[in-house]
C-alpha positions in Angstrom: 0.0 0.0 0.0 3.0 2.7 1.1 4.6 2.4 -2.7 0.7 2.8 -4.6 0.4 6.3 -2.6 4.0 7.1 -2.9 3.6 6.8 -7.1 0.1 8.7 -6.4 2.2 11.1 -4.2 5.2 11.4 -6.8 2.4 12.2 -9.8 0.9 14.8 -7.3 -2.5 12.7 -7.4 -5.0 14.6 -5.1 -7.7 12.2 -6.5 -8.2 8.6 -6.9 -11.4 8.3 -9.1 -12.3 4.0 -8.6 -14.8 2.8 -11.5 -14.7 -1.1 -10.7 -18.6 -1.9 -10.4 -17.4 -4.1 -7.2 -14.7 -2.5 -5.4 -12.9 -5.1 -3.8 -9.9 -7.8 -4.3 -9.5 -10.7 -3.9 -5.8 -10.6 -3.4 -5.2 -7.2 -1.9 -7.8 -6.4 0.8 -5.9 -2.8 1.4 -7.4 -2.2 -2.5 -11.0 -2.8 -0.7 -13.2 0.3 -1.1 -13.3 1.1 2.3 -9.6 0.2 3.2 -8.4 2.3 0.4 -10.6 4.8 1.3 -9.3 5.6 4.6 -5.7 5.1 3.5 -6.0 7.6 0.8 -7.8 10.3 3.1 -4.6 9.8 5.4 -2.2 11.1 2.9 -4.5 13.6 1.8 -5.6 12.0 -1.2 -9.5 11.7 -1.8 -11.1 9.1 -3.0 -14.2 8.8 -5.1 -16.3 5.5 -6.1 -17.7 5.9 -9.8 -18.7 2.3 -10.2 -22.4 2.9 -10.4 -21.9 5.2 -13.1 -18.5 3.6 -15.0 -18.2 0.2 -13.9 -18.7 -3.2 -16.1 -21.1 -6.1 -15.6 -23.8 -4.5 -16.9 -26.9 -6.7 -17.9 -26.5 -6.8 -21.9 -23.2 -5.9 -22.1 -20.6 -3.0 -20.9 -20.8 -2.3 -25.2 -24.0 -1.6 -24.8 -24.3 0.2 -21.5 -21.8 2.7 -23.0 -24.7 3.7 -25.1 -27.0 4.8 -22.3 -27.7 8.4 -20.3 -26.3 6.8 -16.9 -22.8 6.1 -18.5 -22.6 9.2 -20.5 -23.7 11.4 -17.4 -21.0 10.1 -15.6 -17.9 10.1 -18.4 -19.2 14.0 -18.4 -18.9 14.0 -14.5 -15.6 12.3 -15.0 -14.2 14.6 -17.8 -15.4 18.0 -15.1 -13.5 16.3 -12.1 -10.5 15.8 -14.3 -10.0 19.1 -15.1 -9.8 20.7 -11.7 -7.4 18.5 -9.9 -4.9 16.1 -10.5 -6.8 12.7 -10.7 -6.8 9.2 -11.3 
């Protein structure tokens, strides 16, 4: 966990954006939504969950999903965030 926010730290990162429909791992429980949540609001790095919006698994298909209000709402909201602090 200390080297991902030392690389987010080194790119200036003030924001990790997460678009996985279900935020968690398997192999990294520190890369859990909440875990990394908390971690990243230590060092002063936010953290905000975009799954609903961005994430795949989508009944019919992520192809089609892209085609929909919900998704393109939140690619918008994505593209705003983006360009008033460093994010990823």
């Amino acid at each position: 966990m200390t080297e991902f926010i030392d690389i987010l730290k080194n790119y200036k990162i003030d924001l990790l954006i997460d678009i996985r429909r279900f935020p968690v791992s398997r192999k990294f429980n520190w890369f859990n939504k909440d875990n990394i949540s908390e971690e990243l609001r230590k060092e002063g790095i936010s953290y905000l969950w975009m799954g609903e919006e961005l994430g795949g698994f989508r009944k019919g298909g992520y192809e089609n999903y892209t085609e929909t209000e919900n998704y393109k709402k939140g690619i918008e909201k994505l593209i705003n965030i983006s360009k008033k602090k460093p994010c990823v």
